[in-house]
C-alpha positions as CSV (number, residue, x, y, z in Angstrom):
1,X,0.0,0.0,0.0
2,X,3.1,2.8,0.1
3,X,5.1,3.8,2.4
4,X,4.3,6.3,5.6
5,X,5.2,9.8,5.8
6,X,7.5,10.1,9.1
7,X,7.3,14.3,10.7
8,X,9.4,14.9,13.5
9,X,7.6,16.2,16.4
10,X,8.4,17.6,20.2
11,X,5.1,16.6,22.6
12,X,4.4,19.8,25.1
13,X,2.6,17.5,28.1
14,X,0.5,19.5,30.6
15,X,-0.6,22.5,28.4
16,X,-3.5,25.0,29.2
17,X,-5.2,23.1,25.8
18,X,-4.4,20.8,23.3
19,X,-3.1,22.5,20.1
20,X,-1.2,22.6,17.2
21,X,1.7,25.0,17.4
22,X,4.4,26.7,14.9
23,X,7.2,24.4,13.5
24,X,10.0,25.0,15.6
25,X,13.9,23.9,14.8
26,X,12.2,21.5,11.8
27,X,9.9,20.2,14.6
28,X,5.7,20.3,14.5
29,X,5.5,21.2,18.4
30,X,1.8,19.5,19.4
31,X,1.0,21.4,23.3
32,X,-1.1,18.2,25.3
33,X,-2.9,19.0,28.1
34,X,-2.2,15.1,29.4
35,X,0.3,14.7,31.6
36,X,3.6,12.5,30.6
37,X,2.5,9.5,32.5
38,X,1.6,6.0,31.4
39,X,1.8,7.5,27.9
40,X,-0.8,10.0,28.2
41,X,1.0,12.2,26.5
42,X,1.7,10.3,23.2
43,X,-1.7,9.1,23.1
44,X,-3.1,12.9,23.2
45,X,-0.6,13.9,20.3
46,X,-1.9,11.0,18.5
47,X,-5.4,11.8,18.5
48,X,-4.5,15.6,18.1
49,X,-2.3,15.2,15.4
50,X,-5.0,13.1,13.7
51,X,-7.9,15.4,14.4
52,X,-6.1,18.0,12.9
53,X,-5.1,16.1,9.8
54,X,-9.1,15.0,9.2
55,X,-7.4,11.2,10.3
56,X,-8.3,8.0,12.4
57,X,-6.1,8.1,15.6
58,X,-5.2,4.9,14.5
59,X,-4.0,6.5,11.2
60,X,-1.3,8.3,13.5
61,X,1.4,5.7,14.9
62,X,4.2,6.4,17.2
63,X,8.0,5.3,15.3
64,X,10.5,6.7,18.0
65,X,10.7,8.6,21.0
66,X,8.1,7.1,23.7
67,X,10.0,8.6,26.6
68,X,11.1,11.3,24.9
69,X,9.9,15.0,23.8
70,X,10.9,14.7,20.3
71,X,9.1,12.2,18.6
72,X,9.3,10.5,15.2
73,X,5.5,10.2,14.0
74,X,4.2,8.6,10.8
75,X,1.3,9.2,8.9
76,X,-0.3,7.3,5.7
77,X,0.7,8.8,2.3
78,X,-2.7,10.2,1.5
79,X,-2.3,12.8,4.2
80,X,0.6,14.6,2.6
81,X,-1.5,17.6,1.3
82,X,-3.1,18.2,4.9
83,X,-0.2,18.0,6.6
84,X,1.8,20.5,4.2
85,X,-1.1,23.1,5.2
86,X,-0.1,22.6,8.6
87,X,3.2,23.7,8.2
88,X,2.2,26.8,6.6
């Protein structure tokens, strides 16, 4: 079926809201209101992530970086045009 897209991400756990932020140093910064416990956290920039990009959370898988601010995400191949409008 293709390949996935893979973006590089940094999480912000504990947030006021959960939103999609400005690309900082080549990363999509997602703000979580989750805390970073018991994968909260990932699971909220999953399903923001997704929201955002019209997807499944499902559609939205975690590659690297469970413990870690910067995350590696991936994405199915027919989200490449939504996701370019979020880097604008």
């Amino acid at each position: 079926m293709g390949e996935r897209i893979k973006i590089a991400v940094r999480v912000i756990p504990r947030s006021k809201a959960d939103r999609v932020d400005v690309v900082r140093a080549g990363r999509l910064v997602l703000r979580v209101a989750a805390p970073p416990e018991a994968g909260a956290a990932n699971r909220a920039a999953q399903a923001l992530l997704a929201a955002a990009l019209g997807l499944r959370t499902a559609d939205v898988r975690l590659e690297q970086g469970s413990m870690s601010r910067d995350k590696t995400l991936s994405l199915p191949r027919s989200a490449q045009a939504a996701l370019a409008g979020l880097y604008r």
